[in-house]
GUDO-50403 format. One record per residue (C-alpha): residue in three letters; x, y, z. Coordinates in steps of 0.1 Angstrom, whole numbers, plus 5000, padded with zeros to 4 digits. Example, Ala and Ser with C-alpha at 12.3 -4.5 7.8 and 13.67 -1.06 7.14 Angstrom:
<pts>
ALA512349555078SER513749895071
</pts>
This chain:
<pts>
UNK523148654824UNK522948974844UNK524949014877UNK524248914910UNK523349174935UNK523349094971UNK520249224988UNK518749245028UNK514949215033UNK514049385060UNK510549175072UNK509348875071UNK505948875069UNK503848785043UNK505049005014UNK508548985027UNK508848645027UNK507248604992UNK509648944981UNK512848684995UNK511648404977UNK511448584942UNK514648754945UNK516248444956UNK514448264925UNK516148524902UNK519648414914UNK520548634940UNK522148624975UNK519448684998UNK519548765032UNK515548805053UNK515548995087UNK513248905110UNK512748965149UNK512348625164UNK515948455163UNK513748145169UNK511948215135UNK515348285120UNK516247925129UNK513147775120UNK513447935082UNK516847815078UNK516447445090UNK512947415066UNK513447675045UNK509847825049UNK508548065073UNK506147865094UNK504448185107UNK503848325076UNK503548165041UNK504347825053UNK503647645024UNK506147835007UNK509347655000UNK512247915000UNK515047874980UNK517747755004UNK519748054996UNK517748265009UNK519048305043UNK517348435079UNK518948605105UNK517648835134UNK520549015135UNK520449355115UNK523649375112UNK524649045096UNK521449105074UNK522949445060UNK526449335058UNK527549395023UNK523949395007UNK523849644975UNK519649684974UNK517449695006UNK513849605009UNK512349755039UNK509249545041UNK507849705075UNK504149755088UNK503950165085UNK503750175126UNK507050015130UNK508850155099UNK510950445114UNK511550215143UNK513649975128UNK514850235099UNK516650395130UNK517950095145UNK519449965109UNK521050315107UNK524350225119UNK524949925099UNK523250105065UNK525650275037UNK524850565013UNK526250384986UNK523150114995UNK519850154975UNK517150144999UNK513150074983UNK510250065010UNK507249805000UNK505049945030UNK501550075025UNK501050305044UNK501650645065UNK503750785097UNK501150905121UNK503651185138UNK503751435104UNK501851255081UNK505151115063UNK505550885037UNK507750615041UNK510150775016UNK510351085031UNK510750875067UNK513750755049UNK515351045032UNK514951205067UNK516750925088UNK519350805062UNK519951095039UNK520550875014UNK519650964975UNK519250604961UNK515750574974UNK512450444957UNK509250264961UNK507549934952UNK503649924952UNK501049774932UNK498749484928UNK500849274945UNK499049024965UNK501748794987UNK499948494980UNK499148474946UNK503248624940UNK503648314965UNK502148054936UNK504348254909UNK501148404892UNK501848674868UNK501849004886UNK503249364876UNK504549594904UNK506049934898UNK509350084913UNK509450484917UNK511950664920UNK513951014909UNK516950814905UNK517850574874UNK520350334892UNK517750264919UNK514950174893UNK517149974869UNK518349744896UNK515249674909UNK513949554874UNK517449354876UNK516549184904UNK513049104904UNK511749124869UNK511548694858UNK508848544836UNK506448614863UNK507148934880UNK506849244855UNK508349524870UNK507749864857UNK509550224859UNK508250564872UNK509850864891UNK506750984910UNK507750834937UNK504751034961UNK502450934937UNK503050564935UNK503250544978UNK499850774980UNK498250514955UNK499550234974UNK498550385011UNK495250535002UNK493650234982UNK493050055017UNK490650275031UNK488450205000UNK489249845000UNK487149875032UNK484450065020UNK484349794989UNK483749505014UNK481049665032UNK479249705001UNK479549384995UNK478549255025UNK475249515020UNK474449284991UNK474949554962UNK475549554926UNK477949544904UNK477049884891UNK477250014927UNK480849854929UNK481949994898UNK480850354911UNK482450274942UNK485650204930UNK485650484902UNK484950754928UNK487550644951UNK490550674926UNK489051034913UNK488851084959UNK492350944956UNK494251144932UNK492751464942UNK494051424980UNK497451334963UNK497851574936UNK497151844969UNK500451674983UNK502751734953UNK501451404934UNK500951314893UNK497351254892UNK498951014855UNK500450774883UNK497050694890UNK496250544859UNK498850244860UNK499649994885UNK500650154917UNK497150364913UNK493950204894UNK495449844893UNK495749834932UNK492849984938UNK491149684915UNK493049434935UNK492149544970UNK488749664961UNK487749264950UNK489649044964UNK489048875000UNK492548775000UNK492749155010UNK492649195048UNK491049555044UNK488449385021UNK487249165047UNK487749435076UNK484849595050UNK482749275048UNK482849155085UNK481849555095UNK479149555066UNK477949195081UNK477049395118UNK480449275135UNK482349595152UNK485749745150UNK486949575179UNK485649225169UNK487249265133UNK490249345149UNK489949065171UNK489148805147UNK491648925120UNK494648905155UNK495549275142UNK494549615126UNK494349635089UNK496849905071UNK493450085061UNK491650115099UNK494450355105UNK494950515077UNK490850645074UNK492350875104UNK495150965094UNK493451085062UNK490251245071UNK492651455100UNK494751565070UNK491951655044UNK490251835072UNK493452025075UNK493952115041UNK489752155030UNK490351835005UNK486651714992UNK486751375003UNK482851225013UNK484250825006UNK486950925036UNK484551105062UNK481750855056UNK483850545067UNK485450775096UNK481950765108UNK481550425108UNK485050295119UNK485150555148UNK481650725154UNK479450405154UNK477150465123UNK476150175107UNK477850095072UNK474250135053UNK474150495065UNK477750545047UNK476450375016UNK473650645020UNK476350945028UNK477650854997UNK474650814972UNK473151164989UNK476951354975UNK476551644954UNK477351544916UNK479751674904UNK482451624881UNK483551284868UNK487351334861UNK488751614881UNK491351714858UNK489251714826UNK486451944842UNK487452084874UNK485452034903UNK484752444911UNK483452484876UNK480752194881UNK479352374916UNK479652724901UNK477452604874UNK474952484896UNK474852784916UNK473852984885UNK471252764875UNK469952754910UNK469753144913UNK468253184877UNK465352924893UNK464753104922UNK464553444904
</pts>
């Protein structure tokens, strides 16, 4: 029997809550944060969250609080389990109760508008802590809700952050796995939203499986190259935190950004997804943040640009699918046979034609 490490999570919504509920589950005191000190009551007298995941029956020792400090009191490993647009937010306000002996491991998906920061690098800059790391994958809240088996990843460059992560959530139906590209593994996790739009628009269009399959493959190659520009391991993209949630998103309409896709692709616009849904999808956002940033750095990405147009220009999701059937062809892996070899080729056999 391993040792019991105290932990905070930092968020109770959906993934939070289930996040509580495992840790909990694997024997160890476990505090949830949330904002509402009426929803802190609430999950301590029924021990479920009735806002989110209410047919979830917590353990009762998991225990709520709105109080950040009482939540961080004494706790060895913090989940920060934060929308992206209120991460730094409540980072800062935990500041003064949070230790640098404390491991801290983000589970948000997603980026900080001001400087295009990760959430890790949000908080290396606001804690200057080194026990930091990341948890992303194919980690759907409600199916970790029913105990399915799922695999996540933790990434990190330091050893006592990943080990006690495995500690504390790895049970019979949580595998959690190791790797220390820790930009790799957040880029995989933020990134994969924008095509998990562009996946339920096809849908909705009615197209084939053949047209899915092409779909998704072209968004992980869109995907590593824009992270391997920003210092990423275009490898991480082969496991869990890349190709596995890209899999997830990309079919499921348990995904929010999967059914932002298939409303859009069904006629409905932005603001009556947005309306229906009661909030934004991660992925709305992040199509900005990205095509701003790839525009920046001259980073091929047609998938990106063609949804900007839709989301934000008014172009009607069949003209994307046809944005993205008209692309040049080029190369199919990136870093078997790179991309500037493929058009340079062309361009020869074009001017031999024309001479």
């Amino acid at each position: 029997m391993t040792a019991s490490v105290t932990v905070a999570v930092i968020g109770g919504g959906s993934f939070g809550t289930a996040l509580a509920s495992i840790v909990a589950d694997n024997g160890h005191p476990t505090r949830l944060w949330v904002r509402n000190p009426e929803l802190a009551e609430a999950i301590n007298r029924e021990h479920r969250n009735p806002r989110y995941m209410p047919d979830l029956q917590l353990p009762e020792t998991v225990q709520a609080t709105s109080d950040l400090e009482e939540a961080l009191e004494g706790a060895e490993l913090v989940f920060l389990a934060i929308p992206s647009k209120g991460f730094a937010q409540v980072l800062e306000q935990a500041r003064p109760f949070l230790k640098p002996e404390q491991l801290l491991v983000s589970t948000t998906k997603g980026f900080e508008e001001k400087g295009f920061k990760l959430m890790s690098q949000l908080m290396a800059e606001i804690t200057g802590f080194t026990h930091l790391g990341v948890l992303s994958g194919p980690n759907l809240a409600s199916e970790l809700a029913q105990k399915q088996l799922t695999g996540t990843v933790i990434a990190s460059d330091d050893d006592l952050t990943r080990a006690t992560v495995q500690q504390v959530l790895g049970n019979r139906y949580f595998r959690v796995y190791a790797n220390t590209d820790i930009y790799g593994a957040e880029l995989g996790g933020a990134l994969k939203n924008i095509y998990a739009i562009a996946a339920g628009m096809a849908a909705a269009l009615g197209m084939g499986e053949n047209t899915r399959s092409m779909l998704m493959t072209r968004a992980l190659a869109e995907m590593s190259r824009f992270a391997v520009s920003l210092g990423a391991n275009p490898m991480t993209f082969l496991g869990l935190a890349g190709v596995g949630d890209l899999i997830v998103t990309c079919t499921s309409p348990l995904s929010r950004n999967y059914r932002v896709g298939q409303a859009l692709g069904q006629g409905k616009s932005l603001d009556e997804v947005v309306e229906s849904l009661g909030q934004v999808a991660e992925g709305v956002n992040t199509v900005r943040l990205v095509k701003a940033k790839a525009d920046e750095m001259g980073i091929y990405m047609p998938l990106v640009q063609a949804l900007y147009l839709v989301l934000f220009e008014n172009h009607s999701p069949r003209e994307m699918a046809g944005s993205m059937m008209g692309n040049e062809q080029s190369t199919d892996v990136e870093f078997v046979l790179p991309r500037d070899e493929v058009l340079k080729s062309a361009q020869k056999i074009t001017r031999v034609a024309s001479d």
